[in-house]
VOMI-460060 format. One record per residue: residue number from 1; x, y, z of N, C-alpha, C, CB in turn. Coordinates in pm, whole numbers. Glycine has a CB too. Layout:
BEGIN
{seq->NUM; npx->X; npy->Y; npz->Z; capx->X; capy->Y; capz->Z; cpx->X; cpy->Y; cpz->Z; cbpx->X; cbpy->Y; cbpz->Z}
...
END
This chain:
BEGIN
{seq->1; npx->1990; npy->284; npz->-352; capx->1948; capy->291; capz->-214; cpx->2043; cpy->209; cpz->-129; cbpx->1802; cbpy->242; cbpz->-199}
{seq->2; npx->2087; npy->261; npz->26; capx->2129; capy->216; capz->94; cpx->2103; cpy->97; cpz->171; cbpx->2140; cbpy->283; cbpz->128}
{seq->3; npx->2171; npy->-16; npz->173; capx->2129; capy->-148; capz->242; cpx->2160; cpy->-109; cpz->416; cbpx->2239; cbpy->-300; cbpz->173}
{seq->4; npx->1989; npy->-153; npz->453; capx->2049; capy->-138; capz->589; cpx->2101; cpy->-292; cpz->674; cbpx->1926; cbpy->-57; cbpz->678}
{seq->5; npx->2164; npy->-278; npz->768; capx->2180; capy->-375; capz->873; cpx->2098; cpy->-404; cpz->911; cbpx->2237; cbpy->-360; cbpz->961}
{seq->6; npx->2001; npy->-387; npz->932; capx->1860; capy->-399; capz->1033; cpx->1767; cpy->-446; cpz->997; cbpx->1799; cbpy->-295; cbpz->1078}
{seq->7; npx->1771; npy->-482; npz->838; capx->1688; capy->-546; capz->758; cpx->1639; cpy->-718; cpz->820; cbpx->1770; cbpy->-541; cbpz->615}
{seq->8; npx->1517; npy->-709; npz->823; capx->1450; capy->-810; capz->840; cpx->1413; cpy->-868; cpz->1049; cbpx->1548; cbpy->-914; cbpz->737}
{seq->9; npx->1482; npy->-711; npz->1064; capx->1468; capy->-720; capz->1242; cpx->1356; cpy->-656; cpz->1317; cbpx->1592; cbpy->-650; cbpz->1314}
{seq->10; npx->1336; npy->-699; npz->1430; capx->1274; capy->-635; capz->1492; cpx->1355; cpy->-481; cpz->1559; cbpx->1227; cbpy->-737; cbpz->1578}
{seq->11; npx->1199; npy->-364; npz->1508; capx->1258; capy->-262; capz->1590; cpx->1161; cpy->-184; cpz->1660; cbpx->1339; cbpy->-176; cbpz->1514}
{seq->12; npx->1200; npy->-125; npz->1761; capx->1114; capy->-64; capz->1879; cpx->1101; cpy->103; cpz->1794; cbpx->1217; cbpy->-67; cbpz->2070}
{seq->13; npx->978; npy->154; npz->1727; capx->946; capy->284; capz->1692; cpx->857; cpy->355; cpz->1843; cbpx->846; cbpy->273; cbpz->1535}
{seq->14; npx->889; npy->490; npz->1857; capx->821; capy->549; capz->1969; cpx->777; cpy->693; cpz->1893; cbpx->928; cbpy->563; cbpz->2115}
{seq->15; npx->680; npy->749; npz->1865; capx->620; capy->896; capz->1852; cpx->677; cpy->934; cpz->1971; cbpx->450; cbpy->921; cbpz->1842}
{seq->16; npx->767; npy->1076; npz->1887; capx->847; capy->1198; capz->1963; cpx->751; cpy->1310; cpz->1931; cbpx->1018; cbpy->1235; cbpz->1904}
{seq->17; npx->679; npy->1318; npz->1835; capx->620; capy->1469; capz->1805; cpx->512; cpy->1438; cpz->1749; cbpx->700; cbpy->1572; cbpz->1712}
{seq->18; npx->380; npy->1525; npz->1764; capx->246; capy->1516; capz->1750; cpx->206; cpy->1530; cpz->1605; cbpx->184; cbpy->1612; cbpz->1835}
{seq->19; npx->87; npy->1504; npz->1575; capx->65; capy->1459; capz->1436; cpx->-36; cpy->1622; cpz->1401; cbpx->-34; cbpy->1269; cbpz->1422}
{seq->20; npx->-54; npy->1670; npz->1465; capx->-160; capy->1779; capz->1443; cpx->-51; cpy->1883; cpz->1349; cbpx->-234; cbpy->1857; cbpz->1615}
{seq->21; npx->-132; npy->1923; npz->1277; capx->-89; capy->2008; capz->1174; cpx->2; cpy->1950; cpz->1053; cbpx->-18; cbpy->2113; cbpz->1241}
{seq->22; npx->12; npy->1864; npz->1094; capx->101; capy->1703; capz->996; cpx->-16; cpy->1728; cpz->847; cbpx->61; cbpy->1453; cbpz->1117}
{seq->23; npx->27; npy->1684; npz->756; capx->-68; capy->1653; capz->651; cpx->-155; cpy->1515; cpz->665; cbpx->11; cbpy->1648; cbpz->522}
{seq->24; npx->-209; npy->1480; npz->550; capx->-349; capy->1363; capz->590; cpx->-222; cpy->1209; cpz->609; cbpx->-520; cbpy->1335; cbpz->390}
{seq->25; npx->-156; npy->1247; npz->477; capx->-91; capy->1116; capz->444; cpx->-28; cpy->1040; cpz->578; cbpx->28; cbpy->1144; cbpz->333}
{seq->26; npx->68; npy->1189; npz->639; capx->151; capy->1135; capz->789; cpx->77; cpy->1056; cpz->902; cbpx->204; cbpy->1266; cbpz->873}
{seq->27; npx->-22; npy->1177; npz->881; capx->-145; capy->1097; capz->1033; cpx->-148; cpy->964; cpz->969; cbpx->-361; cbpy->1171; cbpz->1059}
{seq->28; npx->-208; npy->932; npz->827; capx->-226; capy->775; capz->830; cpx->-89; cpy->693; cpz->820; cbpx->-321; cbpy->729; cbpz->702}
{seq->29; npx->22; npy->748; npz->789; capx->112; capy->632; capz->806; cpx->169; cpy->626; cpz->936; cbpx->220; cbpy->631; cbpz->709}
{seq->30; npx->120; npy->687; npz->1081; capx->103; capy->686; capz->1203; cpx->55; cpy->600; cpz->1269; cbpx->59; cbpy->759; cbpz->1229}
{seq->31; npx->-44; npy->598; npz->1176; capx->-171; capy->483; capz->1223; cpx->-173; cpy->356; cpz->1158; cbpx->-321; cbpy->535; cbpz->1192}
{seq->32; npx->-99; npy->348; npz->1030; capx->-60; capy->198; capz->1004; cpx->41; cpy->191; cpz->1090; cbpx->-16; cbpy->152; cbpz->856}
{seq->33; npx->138; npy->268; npz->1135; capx->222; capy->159; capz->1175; cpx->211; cpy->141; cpz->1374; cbpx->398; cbpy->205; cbpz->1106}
{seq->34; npx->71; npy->198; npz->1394; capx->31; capy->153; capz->1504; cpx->27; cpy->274; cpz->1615; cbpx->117; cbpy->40; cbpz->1537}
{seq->35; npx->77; npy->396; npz->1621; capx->92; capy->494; capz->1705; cpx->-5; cpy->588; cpz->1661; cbpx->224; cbpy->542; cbpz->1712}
{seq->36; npx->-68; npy->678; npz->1842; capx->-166; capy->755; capz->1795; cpx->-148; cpy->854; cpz->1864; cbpx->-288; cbpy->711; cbpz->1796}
{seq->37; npx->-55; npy->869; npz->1934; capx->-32; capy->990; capz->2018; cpx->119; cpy->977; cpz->2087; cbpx->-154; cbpy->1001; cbpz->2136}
{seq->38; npx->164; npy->1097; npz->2152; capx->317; capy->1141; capz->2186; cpx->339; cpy->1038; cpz->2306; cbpx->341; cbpy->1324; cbpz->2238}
{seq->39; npx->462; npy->968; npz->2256; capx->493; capy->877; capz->2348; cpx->478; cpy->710; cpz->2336; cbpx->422; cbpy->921; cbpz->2443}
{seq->40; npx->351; npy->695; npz->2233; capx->315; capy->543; capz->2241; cpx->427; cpy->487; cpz->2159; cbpx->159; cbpy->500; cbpz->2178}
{seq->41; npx->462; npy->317; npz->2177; capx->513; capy->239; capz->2138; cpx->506; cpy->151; cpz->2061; cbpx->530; cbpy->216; cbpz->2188}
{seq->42; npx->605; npy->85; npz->1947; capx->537; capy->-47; capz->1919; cpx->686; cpy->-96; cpz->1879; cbpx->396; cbpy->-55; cbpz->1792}
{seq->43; npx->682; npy->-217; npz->1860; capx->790; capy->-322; capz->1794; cpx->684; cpy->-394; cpz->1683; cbpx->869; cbpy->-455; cbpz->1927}
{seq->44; npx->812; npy->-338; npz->1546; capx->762; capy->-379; capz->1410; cpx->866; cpy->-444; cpz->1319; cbpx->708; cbpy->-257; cbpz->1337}
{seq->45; npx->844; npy->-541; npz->1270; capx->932; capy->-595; capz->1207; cpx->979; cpy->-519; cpz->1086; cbpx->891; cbpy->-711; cbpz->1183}
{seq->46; npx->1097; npy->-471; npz->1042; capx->1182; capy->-413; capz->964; cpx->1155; cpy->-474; cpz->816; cbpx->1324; cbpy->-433; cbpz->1020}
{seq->47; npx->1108; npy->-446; npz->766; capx->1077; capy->-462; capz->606; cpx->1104; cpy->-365; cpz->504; cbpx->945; cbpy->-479; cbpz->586}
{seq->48; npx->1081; npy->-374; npz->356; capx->1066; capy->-269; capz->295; cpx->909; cpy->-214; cpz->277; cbpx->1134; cbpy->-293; cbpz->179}
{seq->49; npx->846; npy->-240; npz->321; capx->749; capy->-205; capz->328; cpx->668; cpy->-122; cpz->473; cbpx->713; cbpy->-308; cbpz->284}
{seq->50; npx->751; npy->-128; npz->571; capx->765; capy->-45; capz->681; cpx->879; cpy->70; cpz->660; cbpx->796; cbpy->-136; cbpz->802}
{seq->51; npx->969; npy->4; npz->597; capx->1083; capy->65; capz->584; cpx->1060; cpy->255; cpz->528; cbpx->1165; cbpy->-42; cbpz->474}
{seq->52; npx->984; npy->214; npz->393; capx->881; capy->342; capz->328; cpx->826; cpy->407; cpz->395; cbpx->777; cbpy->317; cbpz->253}
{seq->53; npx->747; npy->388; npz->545; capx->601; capy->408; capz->580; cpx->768; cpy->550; cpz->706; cbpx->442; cbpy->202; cbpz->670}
{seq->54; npx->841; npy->440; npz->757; capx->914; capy->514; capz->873; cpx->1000; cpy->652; cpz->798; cbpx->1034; cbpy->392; cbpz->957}
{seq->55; npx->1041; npy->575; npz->666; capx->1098; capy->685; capz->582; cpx->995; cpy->840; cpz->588; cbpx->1108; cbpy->616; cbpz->414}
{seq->56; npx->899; npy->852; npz->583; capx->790; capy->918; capz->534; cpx->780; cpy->995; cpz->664; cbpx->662; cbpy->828; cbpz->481}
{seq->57; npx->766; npy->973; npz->816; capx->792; capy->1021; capz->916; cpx->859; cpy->986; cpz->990; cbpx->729; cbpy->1039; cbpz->957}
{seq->58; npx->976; npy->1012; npz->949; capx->1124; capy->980; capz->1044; cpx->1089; cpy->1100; cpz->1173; cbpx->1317; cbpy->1028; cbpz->930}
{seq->59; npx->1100; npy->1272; npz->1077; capx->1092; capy->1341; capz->1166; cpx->1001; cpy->1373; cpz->1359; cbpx->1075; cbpy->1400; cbpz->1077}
{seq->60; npx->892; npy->1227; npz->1327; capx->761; capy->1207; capz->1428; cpx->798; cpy->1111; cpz->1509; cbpx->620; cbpy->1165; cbpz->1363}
{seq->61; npx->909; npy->1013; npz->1466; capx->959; capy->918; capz->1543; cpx->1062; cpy->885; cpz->1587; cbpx->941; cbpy->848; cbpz->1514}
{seq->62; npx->1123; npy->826; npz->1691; capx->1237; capy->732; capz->1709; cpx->1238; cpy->604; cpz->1694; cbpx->1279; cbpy->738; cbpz->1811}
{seq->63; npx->1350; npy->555; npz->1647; capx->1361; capy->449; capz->1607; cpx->1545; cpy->370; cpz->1699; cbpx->1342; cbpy->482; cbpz->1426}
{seq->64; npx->1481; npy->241; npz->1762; capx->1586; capy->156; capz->1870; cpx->1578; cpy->27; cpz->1755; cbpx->1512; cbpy->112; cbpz->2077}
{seq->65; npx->1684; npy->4; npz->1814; capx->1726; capy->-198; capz->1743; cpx->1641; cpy->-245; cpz->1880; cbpx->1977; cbpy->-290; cbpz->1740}
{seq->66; npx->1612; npy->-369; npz->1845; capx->1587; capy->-471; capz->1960; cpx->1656; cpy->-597; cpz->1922; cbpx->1429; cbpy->-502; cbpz->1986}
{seq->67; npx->1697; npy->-643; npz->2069; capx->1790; capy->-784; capz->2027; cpx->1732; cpy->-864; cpz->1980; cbpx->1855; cbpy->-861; cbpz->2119}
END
């Protein structure tokens, strides 16, 4: 596996695309990592354990560095 740069940072995730018709698993790793609908925000600290959750729905989100 690839080492990222970003490891151990804060980063700004935003939902680009809606969870409906998504399977069960996506909706809930939506909702651990805090978003519940198109558009909302959060800043999460970069772990491997987020790292998995963003892996899993990259396609639902964007993902920014924050300084």
């Amino acid at each position: 596996m690839k080492k990222n740069n970003i490891s151990n940072k804060t980063i700004k995730i935003t939902q680009i695309k809606s969870s409906i018709g998504r399977n069960k698993i996506q909706k809930k790793h939506l909702v651990a990592l805090g978003l519940n609908k198109i558009g909302a925000s959060k800043q999460i600290i970069f772990n491997k354990s987020t790292e998995g959750l963003i892996k899993k729905i990259n396609h639902l989100i964007e993902i920014e560095k924050v300084k």
